[in-house]
C-alpha positions, 0 to 999 in steps of 0.5 A, a space after each residue: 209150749 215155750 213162751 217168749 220171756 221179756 225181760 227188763 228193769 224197772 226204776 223205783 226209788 232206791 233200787 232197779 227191778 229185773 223182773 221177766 213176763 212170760 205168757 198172757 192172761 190173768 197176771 201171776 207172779 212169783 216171789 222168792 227172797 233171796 232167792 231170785 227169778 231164776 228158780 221160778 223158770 220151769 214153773 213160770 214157762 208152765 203157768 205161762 200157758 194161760 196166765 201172764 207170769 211175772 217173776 223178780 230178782 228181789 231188790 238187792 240181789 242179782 240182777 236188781 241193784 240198789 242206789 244203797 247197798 249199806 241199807 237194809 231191805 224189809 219186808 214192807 219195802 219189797 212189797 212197796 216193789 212188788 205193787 209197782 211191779 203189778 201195777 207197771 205190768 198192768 194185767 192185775 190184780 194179781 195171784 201171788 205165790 210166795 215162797 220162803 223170804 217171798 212169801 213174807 213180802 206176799 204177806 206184806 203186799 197182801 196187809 198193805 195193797 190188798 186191792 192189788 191180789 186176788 189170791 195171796 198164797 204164802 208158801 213157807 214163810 219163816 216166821 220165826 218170832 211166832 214159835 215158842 222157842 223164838 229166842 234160841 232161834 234168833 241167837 242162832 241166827 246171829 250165829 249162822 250170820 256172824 259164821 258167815 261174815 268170819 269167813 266159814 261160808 260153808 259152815 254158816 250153811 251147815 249151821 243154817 240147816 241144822 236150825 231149819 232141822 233140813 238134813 241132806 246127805 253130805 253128797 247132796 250137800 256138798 254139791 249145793 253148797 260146799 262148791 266155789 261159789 261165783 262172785 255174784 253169789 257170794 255178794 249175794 250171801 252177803 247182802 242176805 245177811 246183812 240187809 234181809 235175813 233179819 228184817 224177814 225173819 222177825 216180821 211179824 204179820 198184822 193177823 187181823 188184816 190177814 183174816 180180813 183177806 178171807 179165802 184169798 189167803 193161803 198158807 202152803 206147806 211142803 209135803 215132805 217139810 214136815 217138822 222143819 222150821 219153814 213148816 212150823 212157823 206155816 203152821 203157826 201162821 195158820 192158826 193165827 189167822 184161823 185158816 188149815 194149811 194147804 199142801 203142795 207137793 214137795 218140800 220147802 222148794 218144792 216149786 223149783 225140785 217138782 215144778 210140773 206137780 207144784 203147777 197142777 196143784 197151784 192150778 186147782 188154787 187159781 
């Protein structure tokens, strides 16, 4: 069924949130960071179908500007964004699906506005300083950052996967990433590293505020992310809080590669 897909912009402070509403019933909203709302089209349209479905360019990308560009945008920020959000749609309280940097706001909308979601299901969130090996990992960062900003965009990407431990054929990724990006993506890559990158990937969560979330709490794994980074860092979330991780089908953008099976599943949870 296709449904008719509202679009606007919502004033908060410092920033203007693009966000789009599809649909009609109890309120979902997707989340990714910095990836922004244009992936969740196919799974929105689907969850649309008995739901109203909120989907966001996260602050500082795309299509939602920032009063700042030269400030950096934490997790706790986007959560800020994402309480007004659901309370300015007003069809709450809310089942938040979070993916990647996305679902470290989920998180931190679930610690700081709980009584804002009935279920928060954080789907690979990168936890980085939750792993044995966090300190390597945050020098490679540094330099996936530091190749970026010299110029090599291609190989900060190349740099970028090997420490997610994701291998792509070099068709596949040469067609993803080795291809002239626009203007507005490459500004995109830029506020990423600048201003997100680091404060998502050295949040730490308060896991005793997590637990207290009891079974409104999920933690996603990709069926076919297993070993890669985004899988660890799930893993080791879980059993911090003390809950099993869930599966869904797919591996880290499951939700966008296998949108009608990522449904299904996300249904059984809602």
């Amino acid at each position: 069924m296709n449904h008719t897909v509202t679009a606007s912009s919502l004033r908060v402070p410092g920033a203007e949130l693009y966000h789009e509403v599809r649909g009609q019933g109890p309120l979902v909203v997707l989340v990714g960071a910095p990836m922004d709302a244009r992936p969740f089209a196919p799974l929105a349209g689907l969850l649309a179908d008995g739901h109203t479905v909120l989907t966001t360019d996260p602050r500082g990308i795309n299509r939602s500007p920032v009063d700042d560009p030269g400030l950096d945008v934490t997790p706790e920020t986007r959560a800020d964004d994402l309480a007004r959000l659901i309370r300015h749609v007003d069809a709450g309280p809310a089942t938040v699906l979070g993916s990647s940097g996305g679902a470290v706001s989920v998180l931190a909308l679930a610690q700081d506005h709980p009584e804002l979601i009935s279920k928060v299901i954080a789907h690979e969130p990168p936890l980085p300083e939750l792993l044995p090996d966090r300190d390597a990992l945050r020098a490679q960062s540094e330099d996936i950052i530091a190749t970026h900003f010299a110029g090599d965009r291609v190989g900060a990407w190349r740099k970028f996967l090997a420490m997610a431990d994701i291998d792509l054929p070099e068709a596949v990724f040469q067609q993803m990433f080795a291809q002239e990006p626009s203007p507005q993506d490459l500004a995109d890559a830029d506020f990423q590293y600048a201003h997100l990158y680091r404060p998502t990937t050295r949040w730490l969560p308060d896991v005793a505020k997590l637990r207290a979330l009891g079974d409104r709490l999920v933690i996603g794994i990709g069926a076919d992310s297993a070993g890669q980074i985004c899988d660890r860092t799930s893993r080791a979330l879980a059993t911090l809080v003390g809950i099993e991780p869930a599966p869904f089908p797919g591996d880290h953008t499951g939700f966008a590669s296998q949108p009608d099976a990522f449904a299904a599943r996300l249904r059984e949870l809602l």
